[in-house]
CHARMM internal coordinates of N, CA and C (Angstrom, degrees):
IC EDIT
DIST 1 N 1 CA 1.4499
DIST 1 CA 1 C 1.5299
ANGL 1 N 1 CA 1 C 110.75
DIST 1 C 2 N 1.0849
ANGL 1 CA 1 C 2 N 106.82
DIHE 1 N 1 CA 1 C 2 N -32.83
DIST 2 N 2 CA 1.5490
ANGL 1 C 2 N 2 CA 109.22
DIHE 1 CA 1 C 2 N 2 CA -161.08
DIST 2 CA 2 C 1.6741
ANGL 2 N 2 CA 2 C 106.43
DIHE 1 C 2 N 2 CA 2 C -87.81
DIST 2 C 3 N 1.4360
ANGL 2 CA 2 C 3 N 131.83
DIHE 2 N 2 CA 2 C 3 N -12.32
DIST 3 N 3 CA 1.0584
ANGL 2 C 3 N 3 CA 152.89
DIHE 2 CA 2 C 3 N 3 CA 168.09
DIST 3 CA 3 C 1.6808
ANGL 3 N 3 CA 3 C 109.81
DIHE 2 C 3 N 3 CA 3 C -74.91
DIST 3 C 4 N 1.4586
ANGL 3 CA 3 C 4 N 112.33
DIHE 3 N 3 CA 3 C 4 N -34.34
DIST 4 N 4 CA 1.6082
ANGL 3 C 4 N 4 CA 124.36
DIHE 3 CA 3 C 4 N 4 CA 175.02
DIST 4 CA 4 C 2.2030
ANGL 4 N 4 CA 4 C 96.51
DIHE 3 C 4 N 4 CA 4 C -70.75
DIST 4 C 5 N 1.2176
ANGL 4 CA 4 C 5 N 110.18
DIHE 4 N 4 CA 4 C 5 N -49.33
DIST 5 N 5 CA 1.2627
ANGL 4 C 5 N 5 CA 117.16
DIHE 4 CA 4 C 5 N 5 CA 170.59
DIST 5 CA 5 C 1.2485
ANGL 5 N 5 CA 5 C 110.32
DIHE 4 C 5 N 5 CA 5 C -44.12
DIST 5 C 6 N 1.5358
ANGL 5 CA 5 C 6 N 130.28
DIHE 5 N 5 CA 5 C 6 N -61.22
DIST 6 N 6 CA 1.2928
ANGL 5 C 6 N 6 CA 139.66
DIHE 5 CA 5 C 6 N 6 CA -148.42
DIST 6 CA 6 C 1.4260
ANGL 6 N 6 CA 6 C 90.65
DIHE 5 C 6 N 6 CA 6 C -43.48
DIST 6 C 7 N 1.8830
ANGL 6 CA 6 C 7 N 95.56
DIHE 6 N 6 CA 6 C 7 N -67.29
DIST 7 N 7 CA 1.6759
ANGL 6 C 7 N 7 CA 134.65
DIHE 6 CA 6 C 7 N 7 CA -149.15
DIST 7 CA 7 C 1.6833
ANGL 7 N 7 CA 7 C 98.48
DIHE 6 C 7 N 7 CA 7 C -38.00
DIST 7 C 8 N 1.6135
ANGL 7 CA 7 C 8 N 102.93
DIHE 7 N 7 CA 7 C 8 N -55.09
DIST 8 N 8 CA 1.3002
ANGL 7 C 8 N 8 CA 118.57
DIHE 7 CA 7 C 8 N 8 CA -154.26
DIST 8 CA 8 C 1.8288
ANGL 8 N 8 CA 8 C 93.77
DIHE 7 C 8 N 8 CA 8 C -77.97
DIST 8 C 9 N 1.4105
ANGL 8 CA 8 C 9 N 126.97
DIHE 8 N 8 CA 8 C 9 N -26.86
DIST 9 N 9 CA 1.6044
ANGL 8 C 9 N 9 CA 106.00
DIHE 8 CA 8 C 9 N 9 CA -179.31
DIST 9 CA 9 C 1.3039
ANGL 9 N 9 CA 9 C 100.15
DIHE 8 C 9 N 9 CA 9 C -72.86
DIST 9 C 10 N 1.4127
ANGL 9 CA 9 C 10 N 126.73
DIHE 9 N 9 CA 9 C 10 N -40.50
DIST 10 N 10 CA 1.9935
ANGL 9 C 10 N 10 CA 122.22
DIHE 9 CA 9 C 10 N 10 CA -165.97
DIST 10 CA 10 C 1.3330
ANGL 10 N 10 CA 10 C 95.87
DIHE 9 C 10 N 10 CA 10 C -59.13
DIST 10 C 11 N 1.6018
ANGL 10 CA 10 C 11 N 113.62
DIHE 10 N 10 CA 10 C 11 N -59.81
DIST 11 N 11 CA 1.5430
ANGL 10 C 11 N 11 CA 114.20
DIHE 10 CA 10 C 11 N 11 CA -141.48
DIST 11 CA 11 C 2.0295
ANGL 11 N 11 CA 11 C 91.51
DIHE 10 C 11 N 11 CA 11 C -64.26
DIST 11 C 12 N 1.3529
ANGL 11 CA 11 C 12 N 128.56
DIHE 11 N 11 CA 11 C 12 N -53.30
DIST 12 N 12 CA 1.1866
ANGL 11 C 12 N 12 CA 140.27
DIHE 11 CA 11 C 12 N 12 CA 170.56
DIST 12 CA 12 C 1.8920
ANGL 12 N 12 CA 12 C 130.77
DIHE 11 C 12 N 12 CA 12 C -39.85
DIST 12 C 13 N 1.5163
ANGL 12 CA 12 C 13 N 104.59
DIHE 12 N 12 CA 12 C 13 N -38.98
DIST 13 N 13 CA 1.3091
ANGL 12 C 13 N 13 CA 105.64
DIHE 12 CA 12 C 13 N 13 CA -154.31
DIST 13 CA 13 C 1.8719
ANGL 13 N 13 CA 13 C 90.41
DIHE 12 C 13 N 13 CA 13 C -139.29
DIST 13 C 14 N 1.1431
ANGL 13 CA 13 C 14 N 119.10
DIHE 13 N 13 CA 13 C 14 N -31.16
DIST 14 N 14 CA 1.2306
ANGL 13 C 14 N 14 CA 119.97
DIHE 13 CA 13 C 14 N 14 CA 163.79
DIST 14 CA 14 C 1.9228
ANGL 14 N 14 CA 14 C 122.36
DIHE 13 C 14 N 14 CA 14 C -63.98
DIST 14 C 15 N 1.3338
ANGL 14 CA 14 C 15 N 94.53
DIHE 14 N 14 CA 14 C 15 N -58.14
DIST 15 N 15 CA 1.7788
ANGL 14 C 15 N 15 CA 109.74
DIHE 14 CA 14 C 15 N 15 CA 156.58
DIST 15 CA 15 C 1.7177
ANGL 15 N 15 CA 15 C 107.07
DIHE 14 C 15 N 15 CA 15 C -36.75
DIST 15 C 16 N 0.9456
ANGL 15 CA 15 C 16 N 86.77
DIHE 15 N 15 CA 15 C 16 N -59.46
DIST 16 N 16 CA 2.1428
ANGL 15 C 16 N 16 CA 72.35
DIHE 15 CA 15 C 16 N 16 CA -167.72
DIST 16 CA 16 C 1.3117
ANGL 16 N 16 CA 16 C 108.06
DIHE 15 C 16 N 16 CA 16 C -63.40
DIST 16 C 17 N 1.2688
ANGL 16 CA 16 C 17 N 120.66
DIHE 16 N 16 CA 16 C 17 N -14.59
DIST 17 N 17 CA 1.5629
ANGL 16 C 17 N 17 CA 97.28
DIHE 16 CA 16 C 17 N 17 CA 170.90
DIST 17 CA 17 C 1.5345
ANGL 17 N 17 CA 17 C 122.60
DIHE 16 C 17 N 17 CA 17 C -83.37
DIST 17 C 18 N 1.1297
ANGL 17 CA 17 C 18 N 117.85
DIHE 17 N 17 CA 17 C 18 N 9.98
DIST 18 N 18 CA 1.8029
ANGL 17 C 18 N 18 CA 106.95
DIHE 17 CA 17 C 18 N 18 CA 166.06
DIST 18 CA 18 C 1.9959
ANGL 18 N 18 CA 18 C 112.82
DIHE 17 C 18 N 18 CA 18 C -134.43
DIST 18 C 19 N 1.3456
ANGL 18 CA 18 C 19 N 109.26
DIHE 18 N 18 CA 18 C 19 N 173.30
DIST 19 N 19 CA 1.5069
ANGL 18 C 19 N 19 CA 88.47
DIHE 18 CA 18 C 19 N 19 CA -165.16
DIST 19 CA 19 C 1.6260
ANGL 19 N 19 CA 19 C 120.22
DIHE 18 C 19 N 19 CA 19 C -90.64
DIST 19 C 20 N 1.2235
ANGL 19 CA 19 C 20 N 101.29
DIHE 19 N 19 CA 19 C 20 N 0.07
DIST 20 N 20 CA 1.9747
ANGL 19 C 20 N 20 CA 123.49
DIHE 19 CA 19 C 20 N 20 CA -171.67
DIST 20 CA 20 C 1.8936
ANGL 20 N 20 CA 20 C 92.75
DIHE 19 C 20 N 20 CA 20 C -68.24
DIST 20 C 21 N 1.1836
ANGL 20 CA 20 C 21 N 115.81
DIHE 20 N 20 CA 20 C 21 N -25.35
DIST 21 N 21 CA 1.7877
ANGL 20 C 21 N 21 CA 93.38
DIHE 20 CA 20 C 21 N 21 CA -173.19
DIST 21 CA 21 C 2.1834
ANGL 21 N 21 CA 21 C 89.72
DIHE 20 C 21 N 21 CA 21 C -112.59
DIST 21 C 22 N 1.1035
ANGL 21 CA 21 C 22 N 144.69
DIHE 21 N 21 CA 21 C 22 N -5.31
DIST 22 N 22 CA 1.1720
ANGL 21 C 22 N 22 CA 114.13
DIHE 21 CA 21 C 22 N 22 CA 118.58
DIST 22 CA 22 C 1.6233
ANGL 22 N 22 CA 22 C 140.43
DIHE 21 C 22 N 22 CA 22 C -124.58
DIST 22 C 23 N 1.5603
ANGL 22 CA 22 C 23 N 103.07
DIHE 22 N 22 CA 22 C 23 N 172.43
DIST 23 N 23 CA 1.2877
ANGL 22 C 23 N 23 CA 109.17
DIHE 22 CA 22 C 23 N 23 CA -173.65
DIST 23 CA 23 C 1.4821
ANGL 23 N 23 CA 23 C 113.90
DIHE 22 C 23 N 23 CA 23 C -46.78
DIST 23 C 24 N 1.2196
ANGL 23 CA 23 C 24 N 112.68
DIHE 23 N 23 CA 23 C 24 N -58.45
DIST 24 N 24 CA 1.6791
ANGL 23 C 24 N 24 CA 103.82
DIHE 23 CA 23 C 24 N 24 CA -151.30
DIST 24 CA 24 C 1.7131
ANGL 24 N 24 CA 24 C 100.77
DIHE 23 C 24 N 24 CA 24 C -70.48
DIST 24 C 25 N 1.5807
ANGL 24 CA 24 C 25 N 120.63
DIHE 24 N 24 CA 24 C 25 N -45.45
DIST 25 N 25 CA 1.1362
ANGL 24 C 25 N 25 CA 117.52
DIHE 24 CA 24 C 25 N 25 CA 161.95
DIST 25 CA 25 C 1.8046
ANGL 25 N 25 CA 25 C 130.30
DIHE 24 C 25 N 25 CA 25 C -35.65
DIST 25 C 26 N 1.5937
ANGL 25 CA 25 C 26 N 103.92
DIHE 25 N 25 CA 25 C 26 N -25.28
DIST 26 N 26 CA 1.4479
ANGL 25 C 26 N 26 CA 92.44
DIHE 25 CA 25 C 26 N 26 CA 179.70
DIST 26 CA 26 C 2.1182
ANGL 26 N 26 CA 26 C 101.60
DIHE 25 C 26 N 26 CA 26 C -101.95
DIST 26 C 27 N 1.3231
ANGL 26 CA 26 C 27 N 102.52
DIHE 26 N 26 CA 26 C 27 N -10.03
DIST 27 N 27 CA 1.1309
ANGL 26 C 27 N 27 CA 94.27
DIHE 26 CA 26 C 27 N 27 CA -167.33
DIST 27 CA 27 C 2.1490
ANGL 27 N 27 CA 27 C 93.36
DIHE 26 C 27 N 27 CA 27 C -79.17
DIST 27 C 28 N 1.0042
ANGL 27 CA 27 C 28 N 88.44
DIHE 27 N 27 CA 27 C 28 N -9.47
DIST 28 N 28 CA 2.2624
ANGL 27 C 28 N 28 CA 82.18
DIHE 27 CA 27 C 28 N 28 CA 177.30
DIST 28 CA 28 C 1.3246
ANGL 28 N 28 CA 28 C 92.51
DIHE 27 C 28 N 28 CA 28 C -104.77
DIST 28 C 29 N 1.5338
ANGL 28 CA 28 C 29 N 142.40
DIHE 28 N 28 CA 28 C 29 N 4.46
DIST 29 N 29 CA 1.2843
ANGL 28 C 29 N 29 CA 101.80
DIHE 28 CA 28 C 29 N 29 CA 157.00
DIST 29 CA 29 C 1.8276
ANGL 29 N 29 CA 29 C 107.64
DIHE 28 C 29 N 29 CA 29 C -114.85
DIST 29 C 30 N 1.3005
ANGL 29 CA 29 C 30 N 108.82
DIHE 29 N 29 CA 29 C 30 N 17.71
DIST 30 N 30 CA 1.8081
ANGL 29 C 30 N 30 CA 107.67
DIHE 29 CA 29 C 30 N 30 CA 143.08
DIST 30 CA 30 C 1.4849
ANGL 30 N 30 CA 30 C 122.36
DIHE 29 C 30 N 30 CA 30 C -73.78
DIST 30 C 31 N 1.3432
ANGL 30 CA 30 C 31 N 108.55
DIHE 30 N 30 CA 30 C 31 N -16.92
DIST 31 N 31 CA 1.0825
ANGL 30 C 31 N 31 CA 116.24
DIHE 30 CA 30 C 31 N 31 CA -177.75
DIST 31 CA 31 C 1.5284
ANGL 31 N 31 CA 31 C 118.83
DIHE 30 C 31 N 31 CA 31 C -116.07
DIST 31 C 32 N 1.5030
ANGL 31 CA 31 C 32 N 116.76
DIHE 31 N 31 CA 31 C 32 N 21.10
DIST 32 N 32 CA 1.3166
ANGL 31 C 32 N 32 CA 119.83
DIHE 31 CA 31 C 32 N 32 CA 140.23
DIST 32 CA 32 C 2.0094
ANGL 32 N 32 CA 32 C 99.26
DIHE 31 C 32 N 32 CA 32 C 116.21
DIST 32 C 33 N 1.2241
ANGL 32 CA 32 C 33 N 111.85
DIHE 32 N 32 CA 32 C 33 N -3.19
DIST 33 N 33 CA 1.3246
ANGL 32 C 33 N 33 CA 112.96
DIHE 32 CA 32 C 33 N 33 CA 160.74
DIST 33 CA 33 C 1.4045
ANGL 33 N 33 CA 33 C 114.53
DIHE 32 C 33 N 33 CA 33 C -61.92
DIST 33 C 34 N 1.5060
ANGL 33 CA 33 C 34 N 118.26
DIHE 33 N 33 CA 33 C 34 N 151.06
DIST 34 N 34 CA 1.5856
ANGL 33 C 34 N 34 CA 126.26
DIHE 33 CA 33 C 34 N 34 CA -173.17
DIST 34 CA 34 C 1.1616
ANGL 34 N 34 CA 34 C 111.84
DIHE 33 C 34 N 34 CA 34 C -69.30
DIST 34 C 35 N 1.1441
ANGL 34 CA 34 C 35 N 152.90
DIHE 34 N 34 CA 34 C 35 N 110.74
DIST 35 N 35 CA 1.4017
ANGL 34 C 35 N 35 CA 151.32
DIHE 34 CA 34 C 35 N 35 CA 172.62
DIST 35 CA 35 C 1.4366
ANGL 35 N 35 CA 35 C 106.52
DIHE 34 C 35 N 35 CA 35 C -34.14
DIST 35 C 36 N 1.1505
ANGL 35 CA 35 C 36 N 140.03
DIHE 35 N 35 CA 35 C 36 N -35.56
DIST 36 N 36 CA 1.8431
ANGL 35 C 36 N 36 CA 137.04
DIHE 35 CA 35 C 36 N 36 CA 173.89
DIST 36 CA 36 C 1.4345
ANGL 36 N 36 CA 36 C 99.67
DIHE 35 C 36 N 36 CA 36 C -98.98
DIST 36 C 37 N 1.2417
ANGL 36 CA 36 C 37 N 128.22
DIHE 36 N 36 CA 36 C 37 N 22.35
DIST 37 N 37 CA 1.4741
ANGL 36 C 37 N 37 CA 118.81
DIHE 36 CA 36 C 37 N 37 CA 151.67
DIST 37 CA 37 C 1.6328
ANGL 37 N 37 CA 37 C 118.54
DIHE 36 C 37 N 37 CA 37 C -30.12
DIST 37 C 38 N 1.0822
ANGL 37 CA 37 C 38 N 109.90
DIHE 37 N 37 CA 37 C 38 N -63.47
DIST 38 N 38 CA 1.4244
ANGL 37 C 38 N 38 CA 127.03
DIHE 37 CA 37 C 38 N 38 CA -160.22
DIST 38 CA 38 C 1.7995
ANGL 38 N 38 CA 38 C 102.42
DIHE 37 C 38 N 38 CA 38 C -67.63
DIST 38 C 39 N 1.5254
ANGL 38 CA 38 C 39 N 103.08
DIHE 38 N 38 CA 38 C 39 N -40.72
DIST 39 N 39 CA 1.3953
ANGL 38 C 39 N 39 CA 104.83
DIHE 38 CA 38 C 39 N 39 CA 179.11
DIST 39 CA 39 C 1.4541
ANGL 39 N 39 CA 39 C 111.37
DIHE 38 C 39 N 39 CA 39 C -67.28
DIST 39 C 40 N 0.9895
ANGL 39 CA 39 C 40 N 108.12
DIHE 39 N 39 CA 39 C 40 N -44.75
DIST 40 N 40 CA 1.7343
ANGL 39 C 40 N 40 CA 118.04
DIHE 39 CA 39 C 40 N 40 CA -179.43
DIST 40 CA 40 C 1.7684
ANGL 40 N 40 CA 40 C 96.79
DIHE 39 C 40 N 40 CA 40 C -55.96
DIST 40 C 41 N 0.8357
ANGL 40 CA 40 C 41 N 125.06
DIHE 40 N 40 CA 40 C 41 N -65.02
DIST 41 N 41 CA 1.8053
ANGL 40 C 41 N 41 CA 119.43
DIHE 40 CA 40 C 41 N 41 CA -168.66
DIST 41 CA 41 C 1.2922
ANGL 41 N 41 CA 41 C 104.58
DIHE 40 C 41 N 41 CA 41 C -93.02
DIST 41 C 42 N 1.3170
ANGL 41 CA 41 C 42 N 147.53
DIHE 41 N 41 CA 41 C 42 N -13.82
DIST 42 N 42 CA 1.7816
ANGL 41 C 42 N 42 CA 132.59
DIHE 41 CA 41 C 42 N 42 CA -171.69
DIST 42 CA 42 C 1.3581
ANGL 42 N 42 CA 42 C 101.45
DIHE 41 C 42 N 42 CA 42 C -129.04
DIST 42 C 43 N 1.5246
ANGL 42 CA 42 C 43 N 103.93
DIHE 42 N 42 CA 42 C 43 N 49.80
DIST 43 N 43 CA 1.9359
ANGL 42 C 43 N 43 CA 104.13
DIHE 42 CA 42 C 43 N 43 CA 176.74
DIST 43 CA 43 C 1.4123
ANGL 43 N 43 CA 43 C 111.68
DIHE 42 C 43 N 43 CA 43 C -79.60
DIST 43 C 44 N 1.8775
ANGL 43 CA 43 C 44 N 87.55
DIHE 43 N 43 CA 43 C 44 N -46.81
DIST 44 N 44 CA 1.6820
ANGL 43 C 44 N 44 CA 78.54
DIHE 43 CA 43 C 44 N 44 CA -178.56
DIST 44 CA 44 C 1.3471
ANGL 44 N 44 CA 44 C 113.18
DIHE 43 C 44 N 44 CA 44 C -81.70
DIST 44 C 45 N 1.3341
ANGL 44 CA 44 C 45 N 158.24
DIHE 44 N 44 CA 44 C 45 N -26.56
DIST 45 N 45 CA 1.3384
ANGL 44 C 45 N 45 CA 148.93
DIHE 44 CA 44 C 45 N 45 CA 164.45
DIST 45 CA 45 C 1.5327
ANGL 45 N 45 CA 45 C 105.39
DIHE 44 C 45 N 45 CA 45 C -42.85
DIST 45 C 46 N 1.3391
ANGL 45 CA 45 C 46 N 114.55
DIHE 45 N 45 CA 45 C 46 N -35.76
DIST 46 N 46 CA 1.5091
ANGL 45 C 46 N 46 CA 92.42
DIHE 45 CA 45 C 46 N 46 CA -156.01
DIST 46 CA 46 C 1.8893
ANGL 46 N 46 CA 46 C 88.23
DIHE 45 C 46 N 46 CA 46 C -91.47
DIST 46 C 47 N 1.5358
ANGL 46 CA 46 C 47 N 118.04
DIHE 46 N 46 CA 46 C 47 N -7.27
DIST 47 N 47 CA 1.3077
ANGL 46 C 47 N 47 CA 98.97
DIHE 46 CA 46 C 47 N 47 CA 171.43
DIST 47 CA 47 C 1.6499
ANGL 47 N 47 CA 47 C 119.07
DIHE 46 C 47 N 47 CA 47 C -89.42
DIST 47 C 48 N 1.3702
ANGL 47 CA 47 C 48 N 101.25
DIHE 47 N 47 CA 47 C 48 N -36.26
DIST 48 N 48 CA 1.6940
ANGL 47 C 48 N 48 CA 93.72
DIHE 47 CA 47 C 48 N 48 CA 168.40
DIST 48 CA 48 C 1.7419
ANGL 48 N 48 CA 48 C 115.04
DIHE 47 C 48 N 48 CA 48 C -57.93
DIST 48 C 49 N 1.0965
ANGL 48 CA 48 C 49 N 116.99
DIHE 48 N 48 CA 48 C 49 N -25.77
DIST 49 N 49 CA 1.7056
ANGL 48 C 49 N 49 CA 121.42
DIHE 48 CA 48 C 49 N 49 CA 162.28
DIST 49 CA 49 C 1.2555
ANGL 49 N 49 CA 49 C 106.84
DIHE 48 C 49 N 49 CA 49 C -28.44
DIST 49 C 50 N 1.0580
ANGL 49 CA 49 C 50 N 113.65
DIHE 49 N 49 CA 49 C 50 N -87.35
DIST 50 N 50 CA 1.8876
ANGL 49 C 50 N 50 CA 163.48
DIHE 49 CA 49 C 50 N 50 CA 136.65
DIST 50 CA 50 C 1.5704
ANGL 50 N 50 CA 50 C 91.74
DIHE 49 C 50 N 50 CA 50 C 30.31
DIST 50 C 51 N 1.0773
ANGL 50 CA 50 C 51 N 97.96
DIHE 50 N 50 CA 50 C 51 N -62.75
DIST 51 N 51 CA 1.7823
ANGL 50 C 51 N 51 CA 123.08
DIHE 50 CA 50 C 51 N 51 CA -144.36
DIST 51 CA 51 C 1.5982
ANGL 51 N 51 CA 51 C 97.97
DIHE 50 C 51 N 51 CA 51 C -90.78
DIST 51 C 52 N 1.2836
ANGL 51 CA 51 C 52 N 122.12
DIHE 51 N 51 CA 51 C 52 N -50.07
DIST 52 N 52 CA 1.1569
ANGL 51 C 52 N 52 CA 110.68
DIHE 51 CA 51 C 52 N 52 CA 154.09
DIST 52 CA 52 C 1.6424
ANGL 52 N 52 CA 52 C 143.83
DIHE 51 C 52 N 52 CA 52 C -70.14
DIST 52 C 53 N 0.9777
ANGL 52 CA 52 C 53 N 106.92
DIHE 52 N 52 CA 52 C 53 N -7.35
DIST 53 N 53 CA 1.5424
ANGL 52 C 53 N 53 CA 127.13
DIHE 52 CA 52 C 53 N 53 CA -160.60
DIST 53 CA 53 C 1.8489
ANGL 53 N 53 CA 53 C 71.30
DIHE 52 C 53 N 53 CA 53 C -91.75
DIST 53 C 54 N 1.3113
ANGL 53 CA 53 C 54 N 106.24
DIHE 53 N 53 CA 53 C 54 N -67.83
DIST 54 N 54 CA 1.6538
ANGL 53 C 54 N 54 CA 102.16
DIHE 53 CA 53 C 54 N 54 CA -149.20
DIST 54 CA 54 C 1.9838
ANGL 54 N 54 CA 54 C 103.87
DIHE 53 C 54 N 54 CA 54 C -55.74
DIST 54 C 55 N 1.2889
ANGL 54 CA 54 C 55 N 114.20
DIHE 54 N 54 CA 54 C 55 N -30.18
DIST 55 N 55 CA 1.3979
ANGL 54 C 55 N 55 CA 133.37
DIHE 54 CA 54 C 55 N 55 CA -176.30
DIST 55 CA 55 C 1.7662
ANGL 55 N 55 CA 55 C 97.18
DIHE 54 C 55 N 55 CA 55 C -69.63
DIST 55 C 56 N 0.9011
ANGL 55 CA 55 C 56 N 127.22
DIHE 55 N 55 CA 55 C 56 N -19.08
DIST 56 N 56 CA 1.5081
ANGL 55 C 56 N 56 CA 125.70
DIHE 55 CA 55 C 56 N 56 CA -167.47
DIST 56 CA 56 C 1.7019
ANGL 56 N 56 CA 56 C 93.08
DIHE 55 C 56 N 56 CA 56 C -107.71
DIST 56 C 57 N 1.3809
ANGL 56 CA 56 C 57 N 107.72
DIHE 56 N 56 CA 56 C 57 N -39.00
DIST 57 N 57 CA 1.7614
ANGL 56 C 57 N 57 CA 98.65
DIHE 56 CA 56 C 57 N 57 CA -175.31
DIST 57 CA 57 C 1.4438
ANGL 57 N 57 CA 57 C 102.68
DIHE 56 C 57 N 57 CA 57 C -63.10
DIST 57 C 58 N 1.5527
ANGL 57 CA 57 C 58 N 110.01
DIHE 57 N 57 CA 57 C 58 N -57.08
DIST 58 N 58 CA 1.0785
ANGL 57 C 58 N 58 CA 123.36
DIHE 57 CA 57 C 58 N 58 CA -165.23
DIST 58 CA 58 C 1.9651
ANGL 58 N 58 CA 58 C 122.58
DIHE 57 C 58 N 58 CA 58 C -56.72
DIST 58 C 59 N 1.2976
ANGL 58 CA 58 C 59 N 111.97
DIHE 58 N 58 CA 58 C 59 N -3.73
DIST 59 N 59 CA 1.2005
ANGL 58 C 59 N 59 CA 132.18
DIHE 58 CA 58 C 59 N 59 CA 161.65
DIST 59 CA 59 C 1.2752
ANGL 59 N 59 CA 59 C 125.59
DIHE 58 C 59 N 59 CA 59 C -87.94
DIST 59 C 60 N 0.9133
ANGL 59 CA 59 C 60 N 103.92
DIHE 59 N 59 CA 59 C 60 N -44.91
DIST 60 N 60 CA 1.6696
ANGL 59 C 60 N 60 CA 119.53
DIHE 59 CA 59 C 60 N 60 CA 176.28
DIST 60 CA 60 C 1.5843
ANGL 60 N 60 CA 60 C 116.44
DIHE 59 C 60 N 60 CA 60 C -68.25
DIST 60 C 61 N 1.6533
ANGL 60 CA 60 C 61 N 100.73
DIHE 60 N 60 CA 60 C 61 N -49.98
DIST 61 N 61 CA 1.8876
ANGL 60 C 61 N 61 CA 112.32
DIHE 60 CA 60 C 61 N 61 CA 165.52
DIST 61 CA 61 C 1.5386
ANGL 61 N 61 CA 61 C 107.51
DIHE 60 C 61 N 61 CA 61 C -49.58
DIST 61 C 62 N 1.5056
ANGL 61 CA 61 C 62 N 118.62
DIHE 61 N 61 CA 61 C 62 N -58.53
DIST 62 N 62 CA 1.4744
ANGL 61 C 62 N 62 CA 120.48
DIHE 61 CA 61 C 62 N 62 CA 176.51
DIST 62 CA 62 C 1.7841
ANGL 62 N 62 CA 62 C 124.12
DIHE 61 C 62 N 62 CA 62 C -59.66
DIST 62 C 63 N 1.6192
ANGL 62 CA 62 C 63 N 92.47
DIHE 62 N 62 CA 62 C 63 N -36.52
DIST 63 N 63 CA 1.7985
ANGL 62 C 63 N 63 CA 85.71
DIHE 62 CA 62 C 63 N 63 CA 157.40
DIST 63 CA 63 C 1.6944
ANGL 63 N 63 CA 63 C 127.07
DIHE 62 C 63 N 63 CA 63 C -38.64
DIST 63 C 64 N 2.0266
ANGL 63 CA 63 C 64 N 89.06
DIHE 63 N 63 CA 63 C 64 N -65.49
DIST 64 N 64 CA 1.7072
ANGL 63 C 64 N 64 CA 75.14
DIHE 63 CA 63 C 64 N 64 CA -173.64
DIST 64 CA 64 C 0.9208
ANGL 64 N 64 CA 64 C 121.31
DIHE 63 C 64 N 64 CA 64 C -85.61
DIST 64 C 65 N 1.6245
ANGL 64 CA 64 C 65 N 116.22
DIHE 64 N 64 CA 64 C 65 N -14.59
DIST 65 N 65 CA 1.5815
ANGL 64 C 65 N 65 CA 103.20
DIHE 64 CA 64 C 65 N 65 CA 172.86
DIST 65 CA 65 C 1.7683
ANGL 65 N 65 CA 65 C 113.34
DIHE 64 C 65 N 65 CA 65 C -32.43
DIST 65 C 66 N 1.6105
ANGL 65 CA 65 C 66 N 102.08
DIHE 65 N 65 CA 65 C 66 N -69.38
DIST 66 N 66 CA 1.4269
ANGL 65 C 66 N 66 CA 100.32
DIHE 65 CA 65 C 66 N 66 CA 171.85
DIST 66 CA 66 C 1.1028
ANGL 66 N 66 CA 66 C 143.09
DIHE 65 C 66 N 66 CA 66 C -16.90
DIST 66 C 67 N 1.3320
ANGL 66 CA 66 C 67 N 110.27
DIHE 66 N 66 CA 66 C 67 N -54.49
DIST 67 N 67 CA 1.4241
ANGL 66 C 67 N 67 CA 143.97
DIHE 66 CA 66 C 67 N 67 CA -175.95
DIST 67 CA 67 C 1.1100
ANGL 67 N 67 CA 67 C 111.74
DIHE 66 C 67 N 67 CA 67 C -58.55
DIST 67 C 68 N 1.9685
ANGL 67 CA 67 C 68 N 119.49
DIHE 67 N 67 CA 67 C 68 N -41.47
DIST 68 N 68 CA 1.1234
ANGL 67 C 68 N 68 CA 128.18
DIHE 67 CA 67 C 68 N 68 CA -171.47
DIST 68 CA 68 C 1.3501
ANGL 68 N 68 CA 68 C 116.46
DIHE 67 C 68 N 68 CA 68 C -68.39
DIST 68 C 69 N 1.3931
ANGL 68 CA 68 C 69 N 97.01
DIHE 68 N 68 CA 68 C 69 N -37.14
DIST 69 N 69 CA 1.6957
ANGL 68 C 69 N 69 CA 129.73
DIHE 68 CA 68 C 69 N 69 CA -150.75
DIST 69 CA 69 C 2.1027
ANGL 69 N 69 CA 69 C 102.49
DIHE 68 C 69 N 69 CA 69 C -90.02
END
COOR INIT
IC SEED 1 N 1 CA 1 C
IC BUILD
């Protein structure tokens, strides 16, 4: 389960930080925006993301563990 978690924080919260997984982000750096734009100004959003996302998996993993157990 907790490997289904991993997948879903990278592919989700890892992705927004560069402009290749979206459009409008890659279409300003054909056009001369910095490719770590986004890293430079949305560090901390994408770490409080992060931080909650992992706090919400990590509840849910310990649910069923329980559950199992």
């Amino acid at each position: 389960m907790s490997l289904f978690f991993f997948i879903f924080l990278v592919a989700n919260i890892g992705g927004s930080l560069t402009p290749l997984g979206d459009p409008p982000l890659f279409l300003g750096y054909l056009k001369g925006v910095s490719f770590f734009w986004t890293t430079k100004y949305l560090i901390r959003e994408m770490l409080a993301s992060v931080a909650i996302l992992i706090v919400i998996f990590f509840i849910i993993d310990l649910w069923y563990y329980k559950r199992k157990t």
